[in-house]
PyMOL CGO cylinders between C-alpha atoms (Angstrom):
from pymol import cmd
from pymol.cgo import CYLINDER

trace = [
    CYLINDER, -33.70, 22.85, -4.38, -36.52, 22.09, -6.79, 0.3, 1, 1, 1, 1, 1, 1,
    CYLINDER, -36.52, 22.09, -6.79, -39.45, 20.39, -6.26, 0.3, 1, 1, 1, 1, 1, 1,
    CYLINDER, -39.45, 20.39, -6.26, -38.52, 18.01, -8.82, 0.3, 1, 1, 1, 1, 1, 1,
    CYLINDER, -38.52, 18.01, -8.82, -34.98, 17.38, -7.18, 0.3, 1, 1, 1, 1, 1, 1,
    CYLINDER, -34.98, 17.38, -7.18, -37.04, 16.82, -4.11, 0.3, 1, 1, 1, 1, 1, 1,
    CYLINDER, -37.04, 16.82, -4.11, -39.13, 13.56, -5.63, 0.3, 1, 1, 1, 1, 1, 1,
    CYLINDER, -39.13, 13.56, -5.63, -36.14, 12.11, -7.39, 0.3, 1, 1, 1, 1, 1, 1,
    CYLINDER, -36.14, 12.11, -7.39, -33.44, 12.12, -4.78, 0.3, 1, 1, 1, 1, 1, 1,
    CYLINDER, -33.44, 12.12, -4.78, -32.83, 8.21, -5.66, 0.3, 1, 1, 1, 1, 1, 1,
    CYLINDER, -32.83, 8.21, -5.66, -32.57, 8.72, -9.43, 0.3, 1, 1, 1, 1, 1, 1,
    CYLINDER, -32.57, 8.72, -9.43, -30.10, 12.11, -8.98, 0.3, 1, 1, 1, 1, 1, 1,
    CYLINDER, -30.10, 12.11, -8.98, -28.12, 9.79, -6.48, 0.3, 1, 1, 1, 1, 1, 1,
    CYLINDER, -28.12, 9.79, -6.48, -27.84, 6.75, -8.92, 0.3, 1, 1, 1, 1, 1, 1,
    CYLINDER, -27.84, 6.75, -8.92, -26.74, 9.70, -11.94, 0.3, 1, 1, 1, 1, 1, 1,
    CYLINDER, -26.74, 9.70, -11.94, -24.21, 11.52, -9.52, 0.3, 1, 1, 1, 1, 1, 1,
    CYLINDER, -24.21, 11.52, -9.52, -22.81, 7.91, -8.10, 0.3, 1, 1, 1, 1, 1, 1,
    CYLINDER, -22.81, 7.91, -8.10, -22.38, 6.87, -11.87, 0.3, 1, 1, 1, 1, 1, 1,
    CYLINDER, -22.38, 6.87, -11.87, -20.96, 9.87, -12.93, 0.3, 1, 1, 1, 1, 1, 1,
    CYLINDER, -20.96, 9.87, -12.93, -18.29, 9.78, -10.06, 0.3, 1, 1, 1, 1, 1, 1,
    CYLINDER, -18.29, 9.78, -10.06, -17.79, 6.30, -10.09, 0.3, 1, 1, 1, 1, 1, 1,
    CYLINDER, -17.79, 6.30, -10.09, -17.37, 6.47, -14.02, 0.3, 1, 1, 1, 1, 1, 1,
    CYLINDER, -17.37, 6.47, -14.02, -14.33, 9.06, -13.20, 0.3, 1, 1, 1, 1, 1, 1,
    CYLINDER, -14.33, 9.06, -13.20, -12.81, 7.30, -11.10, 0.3, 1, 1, 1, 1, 1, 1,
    CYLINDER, -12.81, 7.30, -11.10, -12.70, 3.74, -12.81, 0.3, 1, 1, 1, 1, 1, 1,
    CYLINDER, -12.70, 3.74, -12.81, -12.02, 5.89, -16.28, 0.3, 1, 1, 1, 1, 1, 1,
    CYLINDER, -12.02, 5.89, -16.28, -8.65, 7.50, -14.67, 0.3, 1, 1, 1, 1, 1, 1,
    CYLINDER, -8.65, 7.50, -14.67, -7.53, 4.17, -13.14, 0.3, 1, 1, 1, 1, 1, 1,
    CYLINDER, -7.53, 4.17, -13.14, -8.30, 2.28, -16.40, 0.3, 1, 1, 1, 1, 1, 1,
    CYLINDER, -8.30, 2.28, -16.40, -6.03, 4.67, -17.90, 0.3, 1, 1, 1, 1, 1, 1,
    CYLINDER, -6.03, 4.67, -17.90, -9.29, 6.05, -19.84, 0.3, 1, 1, 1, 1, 1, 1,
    CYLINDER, -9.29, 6.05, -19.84, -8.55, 9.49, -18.93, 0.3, 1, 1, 1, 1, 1, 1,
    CYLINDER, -8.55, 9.49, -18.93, -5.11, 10.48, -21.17, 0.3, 1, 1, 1, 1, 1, 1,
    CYLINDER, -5.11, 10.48, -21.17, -3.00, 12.65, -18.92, 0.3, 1, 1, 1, 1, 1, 1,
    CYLINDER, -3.00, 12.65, -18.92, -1.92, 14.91, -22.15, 0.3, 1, 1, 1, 1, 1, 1,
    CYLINDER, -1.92, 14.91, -22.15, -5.42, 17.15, -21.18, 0.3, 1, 1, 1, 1, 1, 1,
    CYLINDER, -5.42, 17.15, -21.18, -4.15, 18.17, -17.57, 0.3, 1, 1, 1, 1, 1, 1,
    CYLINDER, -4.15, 18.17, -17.57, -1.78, 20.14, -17.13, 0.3, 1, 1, 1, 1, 1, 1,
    CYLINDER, -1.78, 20.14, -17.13, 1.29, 18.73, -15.19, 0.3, 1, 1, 1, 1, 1, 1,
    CYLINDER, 1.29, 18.73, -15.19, 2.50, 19.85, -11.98, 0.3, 1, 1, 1, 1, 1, 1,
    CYLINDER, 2.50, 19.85, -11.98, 5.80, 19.89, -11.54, 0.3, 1, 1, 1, 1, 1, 1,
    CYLINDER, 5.80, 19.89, -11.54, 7.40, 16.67, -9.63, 0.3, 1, 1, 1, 1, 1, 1,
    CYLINDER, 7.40, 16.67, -9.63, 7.64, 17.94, -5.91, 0.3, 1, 1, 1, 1, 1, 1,
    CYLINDER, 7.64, 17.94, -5.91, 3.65, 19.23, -6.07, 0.3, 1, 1, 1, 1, 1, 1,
    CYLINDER, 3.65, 19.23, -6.07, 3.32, 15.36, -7.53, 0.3, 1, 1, 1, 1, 1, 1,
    CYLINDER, 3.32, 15.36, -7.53, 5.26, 13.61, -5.06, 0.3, 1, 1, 1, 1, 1, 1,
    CYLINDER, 5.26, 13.61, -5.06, 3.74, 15.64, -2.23, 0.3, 1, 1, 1, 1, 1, 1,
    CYLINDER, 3.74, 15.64, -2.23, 0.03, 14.83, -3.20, 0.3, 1, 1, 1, 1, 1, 1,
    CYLINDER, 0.03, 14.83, -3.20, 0.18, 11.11, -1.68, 0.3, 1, 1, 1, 1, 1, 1,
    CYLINDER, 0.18, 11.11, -1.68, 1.10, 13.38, 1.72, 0.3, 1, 1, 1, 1, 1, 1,
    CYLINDER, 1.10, 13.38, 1.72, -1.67, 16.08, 1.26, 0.3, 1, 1, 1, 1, 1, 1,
    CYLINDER, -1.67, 16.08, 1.26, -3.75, 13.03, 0.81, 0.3, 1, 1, 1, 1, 1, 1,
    CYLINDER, -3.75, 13.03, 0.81, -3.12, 11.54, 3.91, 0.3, 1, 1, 1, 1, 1, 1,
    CYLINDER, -3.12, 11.54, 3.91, -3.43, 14.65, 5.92, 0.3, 1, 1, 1, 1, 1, 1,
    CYLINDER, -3.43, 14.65, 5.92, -6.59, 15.26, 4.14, 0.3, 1, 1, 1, 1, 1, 1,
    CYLINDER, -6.59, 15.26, 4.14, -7.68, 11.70, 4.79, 0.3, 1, 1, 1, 1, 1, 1,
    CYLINDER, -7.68, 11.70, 4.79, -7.06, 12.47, 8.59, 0.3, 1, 1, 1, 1, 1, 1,
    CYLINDER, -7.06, 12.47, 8.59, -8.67, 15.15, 8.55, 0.3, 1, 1, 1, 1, 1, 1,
    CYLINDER, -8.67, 15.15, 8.55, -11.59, 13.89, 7.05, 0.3, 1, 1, 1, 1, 1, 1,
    CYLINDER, -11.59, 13.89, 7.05, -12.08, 11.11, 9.88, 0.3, 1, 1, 1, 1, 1, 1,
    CYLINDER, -12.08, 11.11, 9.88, -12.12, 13.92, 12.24, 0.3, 1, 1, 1, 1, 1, 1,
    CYLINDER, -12.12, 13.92, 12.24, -14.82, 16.03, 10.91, 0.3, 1, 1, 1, 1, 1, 1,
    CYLINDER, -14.82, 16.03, 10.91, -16.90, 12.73, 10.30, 0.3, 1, 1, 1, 1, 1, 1,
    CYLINDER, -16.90, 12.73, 10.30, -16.80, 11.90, 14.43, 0.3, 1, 1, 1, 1, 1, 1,
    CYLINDER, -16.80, 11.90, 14.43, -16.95, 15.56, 15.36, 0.3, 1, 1, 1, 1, 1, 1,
    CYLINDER, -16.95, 15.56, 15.36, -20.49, 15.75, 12.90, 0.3, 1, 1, 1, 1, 1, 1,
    CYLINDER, -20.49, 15.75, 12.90, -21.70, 12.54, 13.76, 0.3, 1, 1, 1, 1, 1, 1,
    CYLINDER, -21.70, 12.54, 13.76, -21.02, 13.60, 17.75, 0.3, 1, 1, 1, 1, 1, 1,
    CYLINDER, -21.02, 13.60, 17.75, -22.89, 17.22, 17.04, 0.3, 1, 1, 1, 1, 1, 1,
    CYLINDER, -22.89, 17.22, 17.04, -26.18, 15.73, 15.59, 0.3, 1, 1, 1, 1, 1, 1,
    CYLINDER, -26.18, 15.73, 15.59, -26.18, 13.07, 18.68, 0.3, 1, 1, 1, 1, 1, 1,
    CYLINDER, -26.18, 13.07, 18.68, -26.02, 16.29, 20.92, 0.3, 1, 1, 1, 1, 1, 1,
    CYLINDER, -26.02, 16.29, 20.92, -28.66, 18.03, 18.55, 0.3, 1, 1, 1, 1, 1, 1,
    CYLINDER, -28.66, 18.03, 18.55, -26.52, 20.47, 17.09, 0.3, 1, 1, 1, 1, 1, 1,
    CYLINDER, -26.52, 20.47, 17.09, -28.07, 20.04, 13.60, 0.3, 1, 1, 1, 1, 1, 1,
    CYLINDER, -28.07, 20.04, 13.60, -25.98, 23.51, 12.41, 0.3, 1, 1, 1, 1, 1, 1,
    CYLINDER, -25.98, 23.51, 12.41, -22.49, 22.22, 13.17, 0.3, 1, 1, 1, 1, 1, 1,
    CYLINDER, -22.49, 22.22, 13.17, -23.68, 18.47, 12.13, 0.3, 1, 1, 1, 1, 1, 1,
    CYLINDER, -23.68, 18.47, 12.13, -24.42, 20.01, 8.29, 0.3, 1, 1, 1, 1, 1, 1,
    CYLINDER, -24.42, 20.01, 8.29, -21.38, 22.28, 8.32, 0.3, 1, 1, 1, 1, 1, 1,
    CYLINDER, -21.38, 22.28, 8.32, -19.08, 19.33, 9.62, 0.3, 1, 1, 1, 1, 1, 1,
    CYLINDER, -19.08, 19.33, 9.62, -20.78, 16.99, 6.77, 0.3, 1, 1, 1, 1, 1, 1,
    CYLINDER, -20.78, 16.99, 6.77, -20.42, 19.34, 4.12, 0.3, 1, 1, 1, 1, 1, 1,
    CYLINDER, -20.42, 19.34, 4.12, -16.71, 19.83, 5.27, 0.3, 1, 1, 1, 1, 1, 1,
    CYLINDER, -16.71, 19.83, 5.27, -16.46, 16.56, 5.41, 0.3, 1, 1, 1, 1, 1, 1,
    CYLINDER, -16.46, 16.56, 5.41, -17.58, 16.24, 2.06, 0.3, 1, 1, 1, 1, 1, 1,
    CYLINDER, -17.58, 16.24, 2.06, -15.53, 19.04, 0.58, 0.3, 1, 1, 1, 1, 1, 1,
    CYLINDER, -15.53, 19.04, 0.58, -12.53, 16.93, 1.88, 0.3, 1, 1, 1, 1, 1, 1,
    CYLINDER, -12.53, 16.93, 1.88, -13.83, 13.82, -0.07, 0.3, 1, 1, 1, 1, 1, 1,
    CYLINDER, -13.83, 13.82, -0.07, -14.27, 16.19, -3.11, 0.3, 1, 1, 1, 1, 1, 1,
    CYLINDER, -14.27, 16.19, -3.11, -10.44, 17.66, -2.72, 0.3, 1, 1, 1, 1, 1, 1,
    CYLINDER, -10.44, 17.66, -2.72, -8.76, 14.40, -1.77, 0.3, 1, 1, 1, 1, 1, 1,
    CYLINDER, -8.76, 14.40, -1.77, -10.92, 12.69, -4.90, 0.3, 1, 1, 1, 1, 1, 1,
    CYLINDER, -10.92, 12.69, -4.90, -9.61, 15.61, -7.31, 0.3, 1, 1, 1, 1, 1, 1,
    CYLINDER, -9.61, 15.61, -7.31, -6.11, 15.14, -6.08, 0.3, 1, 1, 1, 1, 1, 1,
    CYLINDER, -6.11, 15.14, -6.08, -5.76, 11.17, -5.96, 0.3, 1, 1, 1, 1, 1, 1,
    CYLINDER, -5.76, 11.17, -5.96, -6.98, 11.20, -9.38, 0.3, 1, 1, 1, 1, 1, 1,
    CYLINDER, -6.98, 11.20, -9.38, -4.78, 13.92, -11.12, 0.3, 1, 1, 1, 1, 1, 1,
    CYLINDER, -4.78, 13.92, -11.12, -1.91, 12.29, -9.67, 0.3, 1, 1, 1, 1, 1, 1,
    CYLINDER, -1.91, 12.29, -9.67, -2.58, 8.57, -11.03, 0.3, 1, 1, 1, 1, 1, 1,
    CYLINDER, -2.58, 8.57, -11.03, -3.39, 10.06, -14.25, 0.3, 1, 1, 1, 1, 1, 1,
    CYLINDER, -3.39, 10.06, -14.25, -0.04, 12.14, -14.78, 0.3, 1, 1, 1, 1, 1, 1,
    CYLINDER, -0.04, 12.14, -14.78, 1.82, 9.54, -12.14, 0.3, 1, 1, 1, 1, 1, 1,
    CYLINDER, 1.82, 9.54, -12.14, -0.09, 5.94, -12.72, 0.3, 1, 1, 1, 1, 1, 1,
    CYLINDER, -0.09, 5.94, -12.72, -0.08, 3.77, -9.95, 0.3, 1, 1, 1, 1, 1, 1,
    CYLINDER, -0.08, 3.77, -9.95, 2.56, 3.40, -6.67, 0.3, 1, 1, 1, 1, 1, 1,
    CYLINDER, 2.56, 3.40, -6.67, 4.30, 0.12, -6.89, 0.3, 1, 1, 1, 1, 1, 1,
    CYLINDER, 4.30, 0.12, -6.89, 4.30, -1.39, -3.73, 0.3, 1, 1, 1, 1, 1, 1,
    CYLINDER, 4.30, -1.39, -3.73, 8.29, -1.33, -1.73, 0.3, 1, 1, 1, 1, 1, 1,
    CYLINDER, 8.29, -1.33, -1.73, 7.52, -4.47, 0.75, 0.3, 1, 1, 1, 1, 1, 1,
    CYLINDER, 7.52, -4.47, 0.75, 8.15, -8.10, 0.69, 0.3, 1, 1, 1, 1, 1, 1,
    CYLINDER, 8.15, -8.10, 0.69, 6.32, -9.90, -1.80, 0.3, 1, 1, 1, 1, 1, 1,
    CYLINDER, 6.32, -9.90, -1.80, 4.69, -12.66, 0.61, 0.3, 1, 1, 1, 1, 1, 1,
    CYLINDER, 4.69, -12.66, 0.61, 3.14, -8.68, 2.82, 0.3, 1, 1, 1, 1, 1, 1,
    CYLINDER, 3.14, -8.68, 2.82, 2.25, -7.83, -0.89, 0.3, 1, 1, 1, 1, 1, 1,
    CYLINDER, 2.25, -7.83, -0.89, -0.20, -10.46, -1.63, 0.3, 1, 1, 1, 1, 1, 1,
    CYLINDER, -0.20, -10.46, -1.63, -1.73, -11.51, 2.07, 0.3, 1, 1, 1, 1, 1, 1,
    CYLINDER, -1.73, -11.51, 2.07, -1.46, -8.32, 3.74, 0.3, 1, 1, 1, 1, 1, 1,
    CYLINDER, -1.46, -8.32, 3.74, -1.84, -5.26, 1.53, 0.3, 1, 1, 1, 1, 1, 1,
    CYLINDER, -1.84, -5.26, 1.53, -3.91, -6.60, -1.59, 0.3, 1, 1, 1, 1, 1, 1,
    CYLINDER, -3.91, -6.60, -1.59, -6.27, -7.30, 0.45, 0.3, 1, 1, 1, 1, 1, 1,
    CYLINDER, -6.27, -7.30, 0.45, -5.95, -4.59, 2.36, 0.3, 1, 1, 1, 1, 1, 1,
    CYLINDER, -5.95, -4.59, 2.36, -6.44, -2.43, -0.69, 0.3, 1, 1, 1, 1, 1, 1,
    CYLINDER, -6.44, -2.43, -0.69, -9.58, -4.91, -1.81, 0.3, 1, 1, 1, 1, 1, 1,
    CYLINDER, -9.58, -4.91, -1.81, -11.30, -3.54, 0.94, 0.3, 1, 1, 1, 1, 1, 1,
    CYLINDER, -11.30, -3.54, 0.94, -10.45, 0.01, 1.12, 0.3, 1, 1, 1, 1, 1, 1,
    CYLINDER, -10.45, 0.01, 1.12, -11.57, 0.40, -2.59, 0.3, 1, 1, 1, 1, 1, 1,
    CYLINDER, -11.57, 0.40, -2.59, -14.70, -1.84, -1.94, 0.3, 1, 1, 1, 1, 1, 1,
    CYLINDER, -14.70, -1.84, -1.94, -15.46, 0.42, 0.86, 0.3, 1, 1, 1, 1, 1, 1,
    CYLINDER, -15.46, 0.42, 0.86, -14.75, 3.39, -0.79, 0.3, 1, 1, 1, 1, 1, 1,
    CYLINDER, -14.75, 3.39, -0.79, -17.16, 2.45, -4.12, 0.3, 1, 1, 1, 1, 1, 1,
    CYLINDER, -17.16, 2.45, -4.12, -19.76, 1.38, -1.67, 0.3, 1, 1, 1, 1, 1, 1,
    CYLINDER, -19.76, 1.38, -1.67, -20.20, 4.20, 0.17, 0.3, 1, 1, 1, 1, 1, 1,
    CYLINDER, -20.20, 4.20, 0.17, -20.65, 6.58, -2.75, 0.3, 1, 1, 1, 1, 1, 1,
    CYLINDER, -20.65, 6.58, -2.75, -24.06, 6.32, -3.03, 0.3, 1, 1, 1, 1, 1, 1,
    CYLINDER, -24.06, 6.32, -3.03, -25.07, 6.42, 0.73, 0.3, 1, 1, 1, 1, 1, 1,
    CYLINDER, -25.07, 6.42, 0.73, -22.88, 9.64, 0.62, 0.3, 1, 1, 1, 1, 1, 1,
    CYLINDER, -22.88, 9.64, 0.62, -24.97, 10.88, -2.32, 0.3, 1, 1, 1, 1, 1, 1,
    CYLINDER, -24.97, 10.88, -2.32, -28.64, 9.97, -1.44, 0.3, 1, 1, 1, 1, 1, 1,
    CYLINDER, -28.64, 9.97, -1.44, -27.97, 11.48, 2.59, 0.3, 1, 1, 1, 1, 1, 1,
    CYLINDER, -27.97, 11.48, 2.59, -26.41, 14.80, 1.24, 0.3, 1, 1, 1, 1, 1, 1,
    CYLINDER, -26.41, 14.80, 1.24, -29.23, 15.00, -1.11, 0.3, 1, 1, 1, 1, 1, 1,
    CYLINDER, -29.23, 15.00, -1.11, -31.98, 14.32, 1.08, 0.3, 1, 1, 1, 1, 1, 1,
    CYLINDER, -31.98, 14.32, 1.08, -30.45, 16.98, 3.38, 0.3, 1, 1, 1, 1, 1, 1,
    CYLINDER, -30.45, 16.98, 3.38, -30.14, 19.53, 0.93, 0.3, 1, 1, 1, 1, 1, 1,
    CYLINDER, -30.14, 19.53, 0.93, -33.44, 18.83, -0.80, 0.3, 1, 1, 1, 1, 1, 1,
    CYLINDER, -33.44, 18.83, -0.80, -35.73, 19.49, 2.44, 0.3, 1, 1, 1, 1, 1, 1,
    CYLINDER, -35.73, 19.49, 2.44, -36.41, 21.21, 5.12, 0.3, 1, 1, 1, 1, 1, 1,
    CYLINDER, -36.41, 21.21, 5.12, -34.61, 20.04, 8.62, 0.3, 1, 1, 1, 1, 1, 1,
    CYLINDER, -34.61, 20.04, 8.62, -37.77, 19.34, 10.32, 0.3, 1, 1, 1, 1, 1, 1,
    CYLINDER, -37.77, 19.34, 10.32, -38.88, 16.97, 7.23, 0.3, 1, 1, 1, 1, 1, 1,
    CYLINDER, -38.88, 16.97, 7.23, -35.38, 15.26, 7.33, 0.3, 1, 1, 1, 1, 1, 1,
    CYLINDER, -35.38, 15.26, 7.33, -37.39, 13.05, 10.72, 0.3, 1, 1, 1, 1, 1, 1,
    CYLINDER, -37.39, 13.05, 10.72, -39.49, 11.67, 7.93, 0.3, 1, 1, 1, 1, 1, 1,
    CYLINDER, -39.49, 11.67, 7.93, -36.76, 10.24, 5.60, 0.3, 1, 1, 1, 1, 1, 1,
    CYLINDER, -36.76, 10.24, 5.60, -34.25, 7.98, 5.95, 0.3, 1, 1, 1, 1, 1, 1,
    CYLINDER, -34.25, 7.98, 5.95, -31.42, 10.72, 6.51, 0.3, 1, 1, 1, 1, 1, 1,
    CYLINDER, -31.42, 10.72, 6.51, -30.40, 9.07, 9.99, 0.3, 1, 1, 1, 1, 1, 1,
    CYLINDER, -30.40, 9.07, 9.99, -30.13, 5.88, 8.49, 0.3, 1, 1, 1, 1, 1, 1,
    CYLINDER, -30.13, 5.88, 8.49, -28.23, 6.27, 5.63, 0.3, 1, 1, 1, 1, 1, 1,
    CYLINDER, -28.23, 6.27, 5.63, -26.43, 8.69, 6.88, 0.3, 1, 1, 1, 1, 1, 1,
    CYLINDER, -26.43, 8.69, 6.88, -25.17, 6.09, 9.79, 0.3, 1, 1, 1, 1, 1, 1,
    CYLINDER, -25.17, 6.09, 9.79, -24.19, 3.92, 7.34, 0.3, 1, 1, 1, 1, 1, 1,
    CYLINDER, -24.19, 3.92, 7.34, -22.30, 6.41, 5.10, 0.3, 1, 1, 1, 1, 1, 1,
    CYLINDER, -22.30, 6.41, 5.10, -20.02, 7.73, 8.03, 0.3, 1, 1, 1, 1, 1, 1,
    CYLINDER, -20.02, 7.73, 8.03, -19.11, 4.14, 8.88, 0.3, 1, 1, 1, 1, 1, 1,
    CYLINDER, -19.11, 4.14, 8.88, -18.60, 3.73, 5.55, 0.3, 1, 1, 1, 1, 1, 1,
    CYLINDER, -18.60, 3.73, 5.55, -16.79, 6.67, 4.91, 0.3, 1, 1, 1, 1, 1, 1,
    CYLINDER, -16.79, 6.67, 4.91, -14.32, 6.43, 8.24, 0.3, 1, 1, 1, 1, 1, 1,
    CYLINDER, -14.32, 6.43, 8.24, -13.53, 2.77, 7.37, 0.3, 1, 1, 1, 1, 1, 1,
    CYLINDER, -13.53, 2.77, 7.37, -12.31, 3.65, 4.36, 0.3, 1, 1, 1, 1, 1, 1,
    CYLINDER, -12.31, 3.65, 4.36, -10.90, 6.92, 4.95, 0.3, 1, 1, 1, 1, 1, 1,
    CYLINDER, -10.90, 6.92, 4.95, -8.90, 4.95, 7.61, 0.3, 1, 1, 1, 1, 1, 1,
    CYLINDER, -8.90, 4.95, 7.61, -7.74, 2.20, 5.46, 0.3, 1, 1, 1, 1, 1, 1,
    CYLINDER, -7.74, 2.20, 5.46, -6.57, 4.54, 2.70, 0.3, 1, 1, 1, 1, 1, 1,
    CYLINDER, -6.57, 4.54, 2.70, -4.67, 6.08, 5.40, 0.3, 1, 1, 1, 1, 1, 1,
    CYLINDER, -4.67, 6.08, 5.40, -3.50, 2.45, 6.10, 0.3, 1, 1, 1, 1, 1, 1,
    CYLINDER, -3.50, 2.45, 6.10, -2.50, 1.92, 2.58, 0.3, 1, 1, 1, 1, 1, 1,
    CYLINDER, -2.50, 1.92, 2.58, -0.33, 5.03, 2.10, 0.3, 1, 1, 1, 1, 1, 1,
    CYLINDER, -0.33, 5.03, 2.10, 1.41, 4.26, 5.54, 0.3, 1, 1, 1, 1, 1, 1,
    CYLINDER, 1.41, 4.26, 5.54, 2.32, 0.74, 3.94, 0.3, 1, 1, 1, 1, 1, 1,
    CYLINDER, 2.32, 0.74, 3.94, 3.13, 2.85, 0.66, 0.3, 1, 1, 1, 1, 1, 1,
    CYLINDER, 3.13, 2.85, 0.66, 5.59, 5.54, 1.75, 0.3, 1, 1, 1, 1, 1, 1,
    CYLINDER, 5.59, 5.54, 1.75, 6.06, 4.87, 5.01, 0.3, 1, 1, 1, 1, 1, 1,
    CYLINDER, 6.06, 4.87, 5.01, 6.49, 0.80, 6.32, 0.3, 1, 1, 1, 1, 1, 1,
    CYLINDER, 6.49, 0.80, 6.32, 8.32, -0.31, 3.31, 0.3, 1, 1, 1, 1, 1, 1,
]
cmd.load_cgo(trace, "trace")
């Protein structure tokens, strides 16, 4: 990467945690019209809350198995399990979001009294998790790709990077919570 994308990892993370952020808030505030996608048929749509959930899953997994490699100082299969793990945030993002913008929101099929002291908060915290994380996502996956490994000891890679995973497993975990309660406990 550039020199320049080098000394301004914390500006390019605020403008790509903006821009992503701005996505996702524009297709749940319905600012995203679903007339300029083109629409799947209704099996691909119904199936997408499934795919999401396996790609949730699998998600979590290459999170522990990256975070496990770099403890053992495999720093090859640490970046190629983070960017996979990345890829999966990318696909699942992509896919969440084309379905609420053709679908719209999943009612929820419980009891009322599970609806507002179980899952709405529940859901609170998944999608406070979920924005948080963003940018610790961003600025560690920028500092890696903007430097050499050896500098990486010199940053705060480790750091943030601890704090993304957590992040990033938490709330992997409880949207994997939330579509269990969704499609599958109800």
């Amino acid at each position: 990467m550039s020199e320049w994308a080098r000394e301004n990892v914390p500006l390019l993370t605020a403008l790509l945690s903006a821009v992503a952020l701005a996505l996702v808030f524009g297709a749940v505030g319905g600012a995203i019209p679903s007339g300029v996608l083109p629409r799947a048929s209704d099996a691909v749509l119904n199936a997408l809350p499934h795919l999401n959930a396996a790609i949730s899953a699998t998600a979590i997994a290459t999170i522990i198995l990256g975070w496990r490699a770099i403890s053992r100082g495999n720093v090859g299969r640490h970046k190629a399990l983070m960017l996979s793990s990345f890829g999966l945030f990318a696909a699942f993002l992509a896919s969440y979001l084309y379905r609420l913008i053709l679908v719209g929101t999943v009612e929820f099929p419980g009891p009322e009294t599970v609806y507002t002291y179980v899952y709405l908060p529940f859901l609170a915290i998944h999608i406070l998790l979920a924005i948080v994380c963003v940018p610790f996502v961003f600025y560690a996956l920028l500092l890696a790709a903007t430097r050499p490994y050896e500098d990486l000891y010199h940053t705060r890679h480790a750091q943030v990077g601890s704090v993304a995973a957590v992040l990033w497993l938490i709330s992997f975990t409880m949207g994997i919570g939330v579509y269990l309660m969704l499609y599958h406990v109800f």
